[in-house]
Structure formats: structure tokens, C-alpha cells
N, C-alpha and C positions, 0 to 999 in steps of 0.2 A: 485494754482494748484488744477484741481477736477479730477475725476473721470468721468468713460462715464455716470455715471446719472444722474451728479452735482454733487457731495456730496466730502468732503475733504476727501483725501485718510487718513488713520490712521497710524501713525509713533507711534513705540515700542524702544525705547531706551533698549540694552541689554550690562549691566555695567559688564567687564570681562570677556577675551576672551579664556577661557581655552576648555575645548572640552563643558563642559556645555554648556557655552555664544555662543562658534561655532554653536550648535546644535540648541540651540533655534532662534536662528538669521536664520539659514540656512530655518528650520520650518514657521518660520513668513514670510519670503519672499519668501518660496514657495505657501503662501497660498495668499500672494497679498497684504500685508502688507508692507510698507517702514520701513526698519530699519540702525538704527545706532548701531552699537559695538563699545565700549567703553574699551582699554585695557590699565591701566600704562605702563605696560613694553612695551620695542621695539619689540618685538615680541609674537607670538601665541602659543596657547601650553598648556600655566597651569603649571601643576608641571609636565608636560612629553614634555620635548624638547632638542634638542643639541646646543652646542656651539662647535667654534672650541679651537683647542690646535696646536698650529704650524700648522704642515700638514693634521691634521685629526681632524675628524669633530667626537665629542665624546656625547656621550647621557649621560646626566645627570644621572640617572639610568638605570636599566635596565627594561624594561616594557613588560609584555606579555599577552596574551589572551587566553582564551578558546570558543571552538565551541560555547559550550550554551549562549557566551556574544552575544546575539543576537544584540542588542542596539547598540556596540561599532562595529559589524559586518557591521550595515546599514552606521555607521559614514564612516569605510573605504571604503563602494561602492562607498558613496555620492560622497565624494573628489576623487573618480577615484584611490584609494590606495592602493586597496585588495592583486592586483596583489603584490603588494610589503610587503607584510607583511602577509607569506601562511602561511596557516595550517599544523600541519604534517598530516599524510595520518591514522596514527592511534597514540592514546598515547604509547608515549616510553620514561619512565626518567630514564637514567641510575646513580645509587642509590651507591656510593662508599662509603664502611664501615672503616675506618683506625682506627677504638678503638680496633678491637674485639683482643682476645691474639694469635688467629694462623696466625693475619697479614691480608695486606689490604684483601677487598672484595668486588666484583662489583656483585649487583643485578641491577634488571630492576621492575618497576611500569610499567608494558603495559595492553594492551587490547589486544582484540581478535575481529571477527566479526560476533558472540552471539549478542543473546538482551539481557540487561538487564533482571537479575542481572549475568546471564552467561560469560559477558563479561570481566570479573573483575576476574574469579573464578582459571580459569590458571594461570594468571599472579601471583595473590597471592598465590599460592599453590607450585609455584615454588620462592618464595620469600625468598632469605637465609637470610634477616636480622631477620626473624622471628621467633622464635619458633612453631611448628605443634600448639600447644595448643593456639599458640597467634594469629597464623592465624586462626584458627578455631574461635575465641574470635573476631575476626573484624569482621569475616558474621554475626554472632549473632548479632552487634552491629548493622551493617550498615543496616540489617532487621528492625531492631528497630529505626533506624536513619528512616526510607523511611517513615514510620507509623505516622512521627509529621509532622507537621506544622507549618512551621518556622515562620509565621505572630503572631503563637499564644502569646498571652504577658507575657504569666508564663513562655516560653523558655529565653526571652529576660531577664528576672531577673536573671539568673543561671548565672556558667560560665560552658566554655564549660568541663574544667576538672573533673567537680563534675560529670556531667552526664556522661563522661568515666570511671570515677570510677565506679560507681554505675552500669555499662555496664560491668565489669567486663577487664577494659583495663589495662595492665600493663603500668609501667612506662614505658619501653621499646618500646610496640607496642606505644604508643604516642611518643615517639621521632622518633622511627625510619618511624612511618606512619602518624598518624591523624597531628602531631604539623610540620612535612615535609612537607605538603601538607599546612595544617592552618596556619602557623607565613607568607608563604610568600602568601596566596592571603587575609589573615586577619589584616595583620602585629602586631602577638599577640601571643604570645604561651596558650596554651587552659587555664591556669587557670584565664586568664585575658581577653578573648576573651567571649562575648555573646555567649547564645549556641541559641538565634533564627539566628544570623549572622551565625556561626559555621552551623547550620541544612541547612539555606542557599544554603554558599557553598557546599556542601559535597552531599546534597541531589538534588540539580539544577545538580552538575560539574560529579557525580558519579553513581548516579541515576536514571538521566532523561532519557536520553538516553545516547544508546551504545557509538557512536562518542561524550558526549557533553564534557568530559575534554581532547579531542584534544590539545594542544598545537601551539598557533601561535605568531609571534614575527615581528616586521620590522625587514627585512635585508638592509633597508636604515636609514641611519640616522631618527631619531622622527623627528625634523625637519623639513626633507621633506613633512611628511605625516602630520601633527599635525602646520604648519606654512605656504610650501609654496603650497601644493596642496590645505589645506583648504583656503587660502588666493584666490585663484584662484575659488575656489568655490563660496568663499560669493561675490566675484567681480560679477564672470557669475550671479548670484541671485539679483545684484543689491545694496548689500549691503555696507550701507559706513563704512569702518572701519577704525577707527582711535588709532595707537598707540602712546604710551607715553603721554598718555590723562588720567588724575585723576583723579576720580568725588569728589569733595568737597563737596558737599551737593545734596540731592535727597528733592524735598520740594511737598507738593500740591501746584496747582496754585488756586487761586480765582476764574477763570471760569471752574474748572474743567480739570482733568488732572493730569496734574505732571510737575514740573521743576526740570532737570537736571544741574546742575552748575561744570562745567571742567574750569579750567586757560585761564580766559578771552573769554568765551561761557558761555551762559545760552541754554539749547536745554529745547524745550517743546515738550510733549510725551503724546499722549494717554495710553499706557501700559511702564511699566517698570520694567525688570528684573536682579536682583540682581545676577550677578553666580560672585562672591569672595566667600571668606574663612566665615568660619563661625565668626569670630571676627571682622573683616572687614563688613560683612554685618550689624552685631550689632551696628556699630559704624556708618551706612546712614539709618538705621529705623526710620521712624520719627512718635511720638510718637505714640502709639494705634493700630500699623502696627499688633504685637502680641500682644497676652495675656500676656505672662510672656517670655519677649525679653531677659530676663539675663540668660534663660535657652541655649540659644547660646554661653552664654559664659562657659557654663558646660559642654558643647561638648569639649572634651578632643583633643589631640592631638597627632601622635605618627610616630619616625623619621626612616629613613631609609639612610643607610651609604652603599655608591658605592664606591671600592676601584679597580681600573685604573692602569694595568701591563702590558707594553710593554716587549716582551721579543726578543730576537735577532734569535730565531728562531720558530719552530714549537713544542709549548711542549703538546699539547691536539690535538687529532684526530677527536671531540666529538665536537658539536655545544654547548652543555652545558655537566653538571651532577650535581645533587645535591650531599652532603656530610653528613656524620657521621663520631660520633667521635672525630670531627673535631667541633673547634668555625669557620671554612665556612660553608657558607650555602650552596648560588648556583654560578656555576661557568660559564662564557658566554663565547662564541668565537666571538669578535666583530671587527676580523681584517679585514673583506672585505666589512664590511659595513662602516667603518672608513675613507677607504679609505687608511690604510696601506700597501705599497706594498710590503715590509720585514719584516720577523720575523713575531712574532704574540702580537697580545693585546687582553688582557683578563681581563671583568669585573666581579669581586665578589660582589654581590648582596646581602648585611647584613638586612634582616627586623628586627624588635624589637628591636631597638638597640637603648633603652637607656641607656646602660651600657657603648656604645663607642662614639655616636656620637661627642660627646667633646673633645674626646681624639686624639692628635698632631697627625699629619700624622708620624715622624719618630718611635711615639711609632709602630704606625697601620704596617709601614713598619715593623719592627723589630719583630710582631708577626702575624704576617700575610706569610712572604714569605717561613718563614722554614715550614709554613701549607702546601701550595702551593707544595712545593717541600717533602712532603711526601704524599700528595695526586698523584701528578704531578711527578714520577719520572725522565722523562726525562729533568726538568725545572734543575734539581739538578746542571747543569753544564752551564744553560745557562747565557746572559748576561741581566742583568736589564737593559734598557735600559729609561724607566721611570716610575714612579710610582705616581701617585697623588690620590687626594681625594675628593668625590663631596658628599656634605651632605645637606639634605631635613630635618629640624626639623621637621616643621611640616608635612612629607610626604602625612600623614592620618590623617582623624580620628581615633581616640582610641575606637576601639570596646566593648568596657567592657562592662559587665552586667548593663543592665538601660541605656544606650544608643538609644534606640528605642523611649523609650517615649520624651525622648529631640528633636528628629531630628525633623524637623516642617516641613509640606504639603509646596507643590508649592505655591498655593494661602493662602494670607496675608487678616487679616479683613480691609483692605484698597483698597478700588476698585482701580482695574488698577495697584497695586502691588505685584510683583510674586520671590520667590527663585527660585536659581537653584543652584545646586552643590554635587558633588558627600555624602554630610554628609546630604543634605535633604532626607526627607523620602522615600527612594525610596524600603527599602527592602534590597538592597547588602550591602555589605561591601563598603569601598573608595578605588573602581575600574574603569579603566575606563568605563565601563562597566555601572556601577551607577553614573558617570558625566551625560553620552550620553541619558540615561532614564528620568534623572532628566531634562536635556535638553527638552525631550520629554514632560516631565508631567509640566513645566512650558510656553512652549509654549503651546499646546495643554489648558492650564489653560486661558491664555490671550488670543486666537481663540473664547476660549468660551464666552468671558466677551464680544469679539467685537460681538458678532453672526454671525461668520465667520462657514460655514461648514469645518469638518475638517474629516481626519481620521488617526487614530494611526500609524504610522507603522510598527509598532509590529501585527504579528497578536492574540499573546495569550492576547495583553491588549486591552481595551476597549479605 
């Protein structure tokens, strides 16, 4: 097969079909490239998909989005999905305190529609979990938050609690705001968290603009949007995608190239791109790929524990709330995206949790449901109807301080070989958000090697 000038078309093999592998596959065959996707499991996804459970179809965790995920914004147009996974119209997280001693307490994190930094100045001023003195103490901060620059490398050495100290933050304003906000888009509480990731977020989500930590979420199953609309995509693009396909070895060929070896295939490939895990990519580098390939395996890793509450009637009014005082975190309403037609189901969304991920479902039941029902007043009488457990070891990477210099560029010193995945260098935390970029910056990296004209589609990157 040629092309209309004569010339062999060029085939990119992209091994791992999580939103990374989607994104750069979608990228390469829009630019006139043949490609193949390569994914073990039977399905697409990554670490953000559902299964079902008897009658309802349940998302492994719970997954959401902000305005400024510009990246992860173009993935949902691509697949036709947006419609199904909106934004809210302005940020609103309603913030329930059940430590404090005169009894529960319900604040709200919102916006207004100010510009920056106006927009933020209400919402926290009316903020009861706060003290006047500690609200006052977070504009001073987040002033001084807008002034860095999160690429810089003496941020990335830090953690991010040092610099809230030294900002004059209480322990309190950090639970009740910066580690509320940071453990679930960092999966880290600040003293374990980067403060270039930490500046990041905070300064992208809080500071950029007014609308950019909007809030959006599927109200269909992940699945849908992340399996069969993207499945439908890479088909219309041409692309062949093959599940429950292994790669066993990634090799150079002798005339140039690449050999890819799956269970009884050998595929040969002009480009080749790696979107797995960072220990899994460690383990098909072939030799000389990196400089120093064992620093992949120093990329840490860090779990997140979804606990799954069917209840026999309606105990939240509230599409979510986050919590205080409380060991919950954030709490979901996920009964009509389930596909539940009575009662409700609700997922508790635990990040940071290496303290429980190990630990038995009946303990989790056993301390979990009397939380529930003192968050939850009206749950106090209902019936359980079921409860399970779905747990992501390695949800993320592990943000911690010195994490930046570990993460390694798209392009490998092996021509024709490229990462992707949301712990490659891309700047974010392990969001989707930083899959769908890495996506971007590892196609965009193999466009360049074939002399394919290309353009970004992001407009603020090159």
C-alpha cells in the first residue's frame, strides 16, 4: 500500500489504551498517520472506567473536571461526550463541618461573576469554617501564590505545607481549605504534596480565570464516554484497535524502525508510543531509550479507595458535598447515572489513602456508615441495601517534593520512540487532564520526527 505520491504510508503503534494512548492515536490519525492501539485489558479507559454490578453499571471511582482542564475539555468534544459530562454554571461545593462543638455546619466554596481575584472574595468572606483572621491569612497567601511559577524547580523541592506555614496558614485554614481542595485533585495532603504541583493547581484552578475551577463530572457512566464513544471515535479515524492484546517486547528492527511483539504478532512501526504505567513502560524500554530509566521506577505511586452505598431511599438532596471533621472526604450522588431506579447510591471518594486501602470491606463498612449517618441525617433510618469496595493502588502518581525532575519528556533518545501518560512531564498533577496533554505532547512529538505539519490544539501551547 502507498500513498498518492508513492511513498508507504507510516504506521505508529500506540501501546495502552487509557485516555493518554486514546489521545495520541486520535492525534496521529487525524494527521494522516495509520495507527494501531494496543490495550491488555478488554476494555478502554485507563484507570477511569465502569463495570457493571447486577443492575447498575458503577464507575470505578469517582472522576471529575475543571473548566481550566482545557486538554481533557478537547478529549470530550472529540468523542462527542461533553454533552454528557456538563459543567456547573459557576463553582458551588457545599462544605459540611460535623467536628465543630455547637454541631454540624454547612458552608459553600463558590464564586461569583467578578474577575479575578474578586471572584473568590465573597465566597470566602462568607465562609463559616473559617476564622475572619484565617480568611484574611488565605488572600494574603493566594496573592503570593499568583506571583510563582509553578515550572520553577526550587518550587518542586518543597512540600507544599512548608510554604503554608511560612505563608502564615493555620493548621485549620489547611484542612478546612487548601488540603480540601489539594488531597482530592493531588491525591496528597500538603506536607507530602510538591508545592510546584500544589502552585499548579491552585494558581491554574483558582487564579486563572474567574470560571476556571467550575466543576464538571459524567452523569453517564465513564464507560460510556472513556470506552464506547471513544471506541467509536478511533473506528470513524480509521484506527485499528485491539483489546486484550499484550506487548511482550518493543525491539529496533535492522532496517529501521521498531518491532512490536503481542501473543503471536510481531507489528512493525515507524513511531511507537508507550502510554502504560510508569513501571510497565520501565519494563519495554529497550536499552539507551533513557539516560537514567530506573528513575521511572522512583516515580512513586499513590491509592485512592471508592466506598459504593446503595440506600433504599433518598438520603442527600445535593449532587455531591465535601466533609469536615469527618475521616469522609467527598460524597457523590451517582444513582441516575447507574442506572438505579430506587433508592439512592452514593460514592465516597477517599484520596490519600494509604492508611485504608488494605483494609477489609467490613472493617470500611463498620466505620464508614455511622460517618454517613452523622453527615447524612436522614440515611439514620434507612436501609443498606449494598455496600462494596473498589480500590486503585496505584490510582496516581505520588506527588511529593522531587517528583518533577523524575517525570521524563515525551520524546525518548531513541528515534521513533515516545511516552505518554499522565506521570510524563507534562506540568499537572495525575489528572485526566495530564493523560490527555501528555497525549498531546507525545503525538505532536512523533508528527515532528515523521515531518508531518501539525498544530497543537490547545491554543496556549505551542
Amino acid at each position: 500500500m502507498t500513498t498518492a505520491d508513492g511513498s508507504r504510508p507510516r504506521h505508529a503503534v500506540v501501546v495502552g489504551a487509557g485516555l493518554a494512548g486514546i489521545t495520541a492515536a486520535l492525534q496521529l490519525a487525524d494527521a494522516g498517520v495509520r495507527v494501531t492501539l494496543l490495550e491488555g485489558r478488554p476494555r478502554l479507559g485507563g484507570l477511569a472506567f465502569s463495570f457493571r454490578r447486577g443492575d447498575l453499571t458503577v464507575d470505578n471511582g469517582q472522576h471529575v473536571y475543571l473548566r481550566c482542564c482545557t486538554a481533557y475539555r478537547w478529549f470530550l468534544d472529540r468523542v462527542d461526550g461533553a454533552a454528557l459530562a456538563p459543567l456547573q454554571d459557576r463553582l458551588d461545593v457545599p462544605v459540611l463541618d460535623v467536628g465543630r462543638a455547637g454541631g454540624p455546619r454547612l458552608g459553600r466554596l463558590r464564586r461569583n461573576a467578578l474577575p479575578v481575584p474578586l471572584h473568590l472574595a465573597a465566597g470566602l468572606a462568607t465562609y463559616p469554617h473559617l476564622s475572619l483572621a484565617e480568611r484574611l491569612s488565605v488572600g494574603r497567601a493566594a496573592l503570593a501564590l499568583k506571583r510563582l511559577d509553578p515550572a520553577d524547580p526550587a518550587l518542586d523541592g518543597i512540600d507544599f505545607a512548608t510554604w503554608l506555614g511560612l505563608h502564615g496558614q493555620s493548621d485549620r485554614t489547611i484542612e478546612a481549605l487548601w488540603d480540601l481542595v489539594g488531597v482530592a485533585t493531588l491525591n496528597a495532603t500538603a506536607p507530602h504534596a510538591s508545592m510546584g504541583l500544589a502552585a499548579m493547581v491552585f494558581k491554574t484552578g483558582l487564579l486563572s480565570e474567574a470560571g476556571a475551577a467550575d466543576i464538571g463530572w459524567a452523569h453517564v457512566p465513564l464507560g460510556e464516554l472513556h470506552d464506547t464513544l471513544a471506541r467509536k471515535a478511533l473506528d470513524s479515524a480509521g484506527v485499528r484497535t485491539e483489546t486484550r492484546t499484550r506487548v511482550s517486547a518493543v525491539s529496533r528492527a535492522a532496517e529501521g524502525g521498531w518491532h512490536v511483539d503481542v501473543d503471536g504478532e510481531r507489528l512493525d512501526a515507524d513511531a511507537v508510543v508507550l502510554a502504560v504505567a510508569q513501571r510497565e513502560t520501565h519494563g519495554l524500554l529497550p536499552d539507551g531509550a533513557l539516560d537514567a530509566p530506573d528513575r521511572l521506577l522512583d516515580i512513586g505511586t499513590a491509592p485512592i479507595l471508592n466506598m459504593h452505598v446503595v440506600y433504599d431511599r433518598a438520603v442527600l438532596r445535593r449532587p455531591f458535598f465535601a466533609a469536615l471533621g469527618s475521616p469522609v472526604q467527598w460524597v457523590f450522588d451517582r444513582t441516575e447515572s447507574s442506572g438505579l431506579t430506587e433508592g439512592q447510591y452514593l460514592a465516597v471518594s477517599q484520596s490519600a489513602a494509604e492508611d485504608e486501602i488494605d483494609t477489609p470491606v467490613s472493617e470500611l463498612r463498620a466505620r464508614y456508615l455511622p460517618e454517613l449517618e452523622r453527615l447524612l441525617p436522614a440515611s439514620r433510618g434507612a436501609e443498606v441495601r449494598d455496600f462494596f469496595v473498589t480500590r486503585e493502588r496505584a490510582a496516581t502518581f505520588a506527588p511529593k517534593p522531587g517528583v518533577g525532575r523524575l517525570r521524563p519528556a515525551a520524546r525518548t533518545r531513541a528515534p521513533g520512540l515516545f511516552l505518554a501518560g499522565a506521570w510524563t512531564a507534562t506540568g499537572w498533577p495525575a489528572t485526566m487532564e495530564s493523560a490527555v496533554r501528555s497525549g498531546f505532547n507525545a503525538a505532536g512529538a512523533v508528527l515532528s520526527e515523521l515531518g508531518r505539519r501539525h498544530e497543537h490544539p490547545l491554543q496556549e501551547a505551542a
